[in-house]
C-alpha positions in Angstrom: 163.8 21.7 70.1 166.2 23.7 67.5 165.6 26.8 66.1 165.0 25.1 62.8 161.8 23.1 64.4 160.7 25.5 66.4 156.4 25.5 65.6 155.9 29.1 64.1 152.2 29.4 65.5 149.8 31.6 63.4 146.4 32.4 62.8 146.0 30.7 59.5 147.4 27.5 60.8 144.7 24.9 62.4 146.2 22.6 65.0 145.3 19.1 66.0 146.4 16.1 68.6 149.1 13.9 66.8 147.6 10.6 65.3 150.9 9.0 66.9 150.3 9.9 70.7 148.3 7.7 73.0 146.5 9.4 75.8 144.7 9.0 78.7 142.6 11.5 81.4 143.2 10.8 84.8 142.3 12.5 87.8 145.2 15.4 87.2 144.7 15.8 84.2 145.8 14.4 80.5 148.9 11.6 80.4 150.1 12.0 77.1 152.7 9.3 75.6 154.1 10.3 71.9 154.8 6.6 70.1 158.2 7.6 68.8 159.8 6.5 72.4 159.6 10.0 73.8 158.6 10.3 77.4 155.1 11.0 79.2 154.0 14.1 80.6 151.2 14.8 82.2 149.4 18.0 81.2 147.3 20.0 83.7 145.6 23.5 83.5 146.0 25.3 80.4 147.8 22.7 78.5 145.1 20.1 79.5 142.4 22.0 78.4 144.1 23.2 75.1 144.4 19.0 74.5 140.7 19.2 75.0 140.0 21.7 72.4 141.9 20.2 69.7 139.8 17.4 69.7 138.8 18.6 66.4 141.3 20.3 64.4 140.9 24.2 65.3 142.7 27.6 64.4 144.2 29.7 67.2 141.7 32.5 67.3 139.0 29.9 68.1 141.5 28.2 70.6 141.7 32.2 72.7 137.6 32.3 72.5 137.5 28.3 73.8 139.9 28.8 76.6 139.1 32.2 77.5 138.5 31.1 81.7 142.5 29.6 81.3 143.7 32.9 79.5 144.2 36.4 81.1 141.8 39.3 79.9 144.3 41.1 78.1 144.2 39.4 74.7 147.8 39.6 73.4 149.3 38.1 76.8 146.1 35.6 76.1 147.6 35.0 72.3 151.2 34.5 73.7 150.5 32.3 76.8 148.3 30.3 74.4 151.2 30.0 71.7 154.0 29.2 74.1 151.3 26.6 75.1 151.0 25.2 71.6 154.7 25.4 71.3 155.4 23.2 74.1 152.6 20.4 73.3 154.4 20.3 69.3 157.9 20.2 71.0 156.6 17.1 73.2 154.9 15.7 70.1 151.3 16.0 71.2 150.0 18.1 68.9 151.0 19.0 65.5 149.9 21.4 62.4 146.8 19.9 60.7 146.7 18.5 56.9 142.9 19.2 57.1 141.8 22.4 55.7 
């Protein structure tokens, strides 16, 4: 990911799963397959449950409140661990900004 792509993650932005990534749960967790030829990952813990929470499209201050068990008690460290999260999932092409406000 380039600086230039890099997902700037803020409050007023809601985020969703990508229309183009096929999925499946399994016993470890999610197996995520973006259709542009990129690679699968499988996503466990945190980033698991975040690809549960976005099965609607949601803002990141609902996201801290949903996965409060998977985020520390100290709510910026919560914030950032939960951004990096939503970083990683857009750089894989998982998840992406949502047109629906």
């Amino acid at each position: 990911m380039t600086e230039d792509s890099a997902a700037v993650v803020v409050e007023t932005i809601r985020w969703e799963r990508s229309v183009e990534v096929l999925w499946r749960r399994t016993a470890s967790g999610v197996v995520v397959l973006p259709n542009d030829g990129g690679t699968a990952s499988t996503l466990e813990g945190l980033h698991a449950a975040l690809w549960d929470a976005l099965a609607r499209p949601t803002s990141l201050d609902l996201l801290v409140d949903q996965l409060s068990d998977h985020l520390g008690d100290d709510p910026v460290v919560a914030r950032r661990s939960l951004a990096e999260t939503i970083r990683f999932l857009v750089a894989l092409g998982a998840v992406r900004e949502s047109f629906d406000r």
